[in-house]
C-alpha positions as CSV (number, residue, x, y, z in Angstrom):
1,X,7.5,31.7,-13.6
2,X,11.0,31.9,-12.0
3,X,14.0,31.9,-13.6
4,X,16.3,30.0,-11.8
5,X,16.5,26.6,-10.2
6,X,17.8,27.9,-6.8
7,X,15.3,30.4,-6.3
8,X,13.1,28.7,-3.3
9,X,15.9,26.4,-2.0
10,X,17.7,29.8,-0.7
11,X,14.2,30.7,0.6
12,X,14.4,28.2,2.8
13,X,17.7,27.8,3.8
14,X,17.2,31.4,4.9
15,X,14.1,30.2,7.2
16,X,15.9,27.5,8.3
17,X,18.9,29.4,8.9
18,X,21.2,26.9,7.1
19,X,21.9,24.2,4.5
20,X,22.7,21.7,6.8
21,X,19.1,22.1,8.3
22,X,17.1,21.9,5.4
23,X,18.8,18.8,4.0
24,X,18.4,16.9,7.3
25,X,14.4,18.1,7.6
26,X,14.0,17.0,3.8
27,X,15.1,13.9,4.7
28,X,13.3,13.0,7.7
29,X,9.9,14.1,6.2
30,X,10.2,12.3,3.1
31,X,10.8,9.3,6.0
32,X,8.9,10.1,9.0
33,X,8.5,6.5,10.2
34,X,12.4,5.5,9.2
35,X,14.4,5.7,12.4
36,X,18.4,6.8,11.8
37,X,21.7,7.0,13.8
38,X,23.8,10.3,13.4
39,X,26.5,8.4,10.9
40,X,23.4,7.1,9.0
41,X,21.9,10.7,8.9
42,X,25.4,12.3,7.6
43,X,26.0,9.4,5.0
44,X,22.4,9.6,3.3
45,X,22.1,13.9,4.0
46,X,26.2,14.1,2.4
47,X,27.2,16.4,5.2
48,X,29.8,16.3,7.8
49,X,29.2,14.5,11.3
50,X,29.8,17.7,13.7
51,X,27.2,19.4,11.4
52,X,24.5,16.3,11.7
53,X,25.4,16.2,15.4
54,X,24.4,19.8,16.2
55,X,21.3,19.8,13.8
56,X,20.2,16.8,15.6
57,X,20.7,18.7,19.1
58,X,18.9,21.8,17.7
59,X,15.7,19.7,16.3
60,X,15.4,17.3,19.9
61,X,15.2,20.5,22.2
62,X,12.4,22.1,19.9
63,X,11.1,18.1,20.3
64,X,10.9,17.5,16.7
65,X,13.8,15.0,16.8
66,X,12.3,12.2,19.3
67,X,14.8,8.9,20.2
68,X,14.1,5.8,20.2
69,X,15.2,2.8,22.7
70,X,17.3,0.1,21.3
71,X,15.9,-3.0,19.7
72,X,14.6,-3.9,16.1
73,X,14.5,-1.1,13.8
74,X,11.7,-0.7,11.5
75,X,13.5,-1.4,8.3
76,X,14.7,-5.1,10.0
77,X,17.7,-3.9,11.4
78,X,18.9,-4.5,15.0
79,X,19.4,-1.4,17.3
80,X,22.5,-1.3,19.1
81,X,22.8,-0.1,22.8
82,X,25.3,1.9,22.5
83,X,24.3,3.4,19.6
84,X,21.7,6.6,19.4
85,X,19.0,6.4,17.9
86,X,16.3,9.3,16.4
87,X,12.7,9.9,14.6
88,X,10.9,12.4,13.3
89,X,8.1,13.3,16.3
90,X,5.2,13.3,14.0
91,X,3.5,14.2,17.2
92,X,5.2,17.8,17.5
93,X,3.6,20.7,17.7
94,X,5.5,22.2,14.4
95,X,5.1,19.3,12.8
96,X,1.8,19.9,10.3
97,X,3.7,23.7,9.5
98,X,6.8,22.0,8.5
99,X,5.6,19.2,6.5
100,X,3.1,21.8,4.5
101,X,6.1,24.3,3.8
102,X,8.8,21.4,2.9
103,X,5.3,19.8,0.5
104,X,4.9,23.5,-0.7
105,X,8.8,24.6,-1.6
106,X,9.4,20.7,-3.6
107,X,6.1,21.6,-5.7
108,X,7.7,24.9,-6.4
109,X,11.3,23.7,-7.3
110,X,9.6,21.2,-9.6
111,X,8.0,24.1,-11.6
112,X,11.0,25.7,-11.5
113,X,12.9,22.4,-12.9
114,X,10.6,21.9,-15.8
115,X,10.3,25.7,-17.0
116,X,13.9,25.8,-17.0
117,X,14.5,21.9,-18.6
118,X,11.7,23.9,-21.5
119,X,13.4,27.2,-21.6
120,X,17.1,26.1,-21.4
121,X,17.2,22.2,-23.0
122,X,16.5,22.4,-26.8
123,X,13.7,22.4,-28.5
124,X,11.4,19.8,-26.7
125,X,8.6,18.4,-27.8
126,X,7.7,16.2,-25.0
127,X,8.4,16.1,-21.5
128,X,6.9,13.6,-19.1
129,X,7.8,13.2,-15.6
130,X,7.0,10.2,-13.9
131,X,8.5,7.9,-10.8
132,X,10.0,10.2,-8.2
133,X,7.8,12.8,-9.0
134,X,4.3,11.1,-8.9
135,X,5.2,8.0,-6.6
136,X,5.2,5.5,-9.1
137,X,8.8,3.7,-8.7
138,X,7.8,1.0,-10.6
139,X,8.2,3.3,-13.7
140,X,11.4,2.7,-15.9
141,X,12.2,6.4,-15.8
142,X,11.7,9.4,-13.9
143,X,12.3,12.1,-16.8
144,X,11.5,11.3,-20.2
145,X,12.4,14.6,-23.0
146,X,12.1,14.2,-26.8
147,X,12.8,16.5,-29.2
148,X,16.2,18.7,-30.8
149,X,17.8,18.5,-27.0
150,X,20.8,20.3,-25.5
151,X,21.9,17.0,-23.6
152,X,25.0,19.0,-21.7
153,X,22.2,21.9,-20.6
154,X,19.5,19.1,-19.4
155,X,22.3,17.4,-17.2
156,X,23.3,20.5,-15.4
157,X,19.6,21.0,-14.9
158,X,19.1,17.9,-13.3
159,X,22.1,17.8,-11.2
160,X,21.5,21.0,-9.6
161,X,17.9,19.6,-8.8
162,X,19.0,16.6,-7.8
163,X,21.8,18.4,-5.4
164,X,18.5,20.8,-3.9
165,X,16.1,18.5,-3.2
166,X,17.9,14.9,-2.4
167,X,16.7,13.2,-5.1
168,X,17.9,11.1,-7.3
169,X,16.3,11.0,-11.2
170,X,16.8,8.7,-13.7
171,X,16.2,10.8,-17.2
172,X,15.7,9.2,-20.7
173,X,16.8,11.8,-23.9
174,X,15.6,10.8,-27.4
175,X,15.4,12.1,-30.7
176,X,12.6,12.6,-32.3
177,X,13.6,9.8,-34.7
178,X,14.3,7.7,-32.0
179,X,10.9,8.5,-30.6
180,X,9.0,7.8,-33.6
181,X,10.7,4.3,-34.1
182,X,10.1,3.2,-30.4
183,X,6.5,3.7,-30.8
184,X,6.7,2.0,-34.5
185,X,8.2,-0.9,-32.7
186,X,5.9,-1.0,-29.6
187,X,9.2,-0.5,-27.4
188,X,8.4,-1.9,-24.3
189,X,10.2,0.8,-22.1
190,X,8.6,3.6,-24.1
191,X,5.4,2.2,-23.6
192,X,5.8,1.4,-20.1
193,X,6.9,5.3,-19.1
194,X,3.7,6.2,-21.1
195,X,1.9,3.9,-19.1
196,X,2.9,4.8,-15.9
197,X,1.7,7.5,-13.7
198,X,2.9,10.7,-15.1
199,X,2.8,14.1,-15.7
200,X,3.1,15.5,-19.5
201,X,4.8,19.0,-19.1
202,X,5.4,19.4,-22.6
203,X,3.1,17.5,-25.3
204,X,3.1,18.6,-28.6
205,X,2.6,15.0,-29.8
206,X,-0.7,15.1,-28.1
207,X,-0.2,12.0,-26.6
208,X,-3.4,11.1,-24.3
């Protein structure tokens, strides 16, 4: 297993041939119906408008970037005229390659993530991911780590995957007291990350 959290992201920005790039095609495949403007696209990517403006250039002549006509946007806004507007062509040749490489490198940063988060965050005796990382947003946390933790270690670790990938993770830390009286008391926001769709990473409590 890797060693460090930046390991594929560098991969790719070397494919892509830069960091602007990769953070713009993240976002448009985790979105592919979504339709932006280039203002929209540099707000939610947090990069500068010159830089969205010539990614956007560079993916419409290899017809990846497709725009679309004004009137109602998909998510219930109203197009302006005198605005441009841009999908992702879901129809482009590329397209299948790209979304199976972007698919492949965030399953690989996320086993990167939790081997560090175990090798790097305490002594952790359970570690459940749910919510961003299974498509369950109904669940009340994303990241859920029991044990002896390193709380300052952990953060770092999630910010620097949360700075690769786009996301954004909500993460619970608790004892192993605290864990043990939650589940005494039938804590209902214990319960309902256990209930959730999830992944156990680390289980030592054998927790079914």
């Amino acid at each position: 297993m890797p060693g460090t959290v930046t390991a594929f992201p560098s991969m790719l920005e070397h494919f892509f041939g830069s960091t602007a790039r990769v953070k713009l095609l993240r976002l448009l495949f985790r979105q592919p119906e979504r339709v932006f403007y280039l203002r929209e696209l540099a707000r939610a990517a947090g990069l500068p408008l010159n830089a969205v403006r010539r990614e956007v250039l560079r993916l419409s002549a290899v017809e990846l970037l497709q725009p679309v006509s004004g009137g109602a946007r998909p998510e219930g806004g109203v197009a302006s005229a005198r605005v441009k507007y841009f999908r992702l062509n879901t129809e482009a040749l590329v397209y299948p390659e790209l979304a199976a490489l972007l698919a492949k490198a965030e399953r690989w940063e996320e086993q990167v993530f939790v081997h560090n988060l175990r090798e790097r965050g305490g002594q952790v005796k359970l570690l459940l991911l749910s919510g961003v990382f299974t498509g369950a947003p109904e669940a009340p946390t994303d990241l859920l780590i029991v044990g002896r933790l390193k709380p300052l270690a952990i953060t770092r670790l999630i910010r620097a995957h949360e700075a690769a990938t786009g996301k954004t993770i909500r993460y619970t830390l608790l004892t192993e007291a605290e864990f043990h009286d939650r589940r005494e008391l039938g804590d209902k926001f214990l319960y309902g990350a256990l209930e959730s769709k999830h992944l156990m990473a680390v289980n030592e409590y054998a927790i079914s």
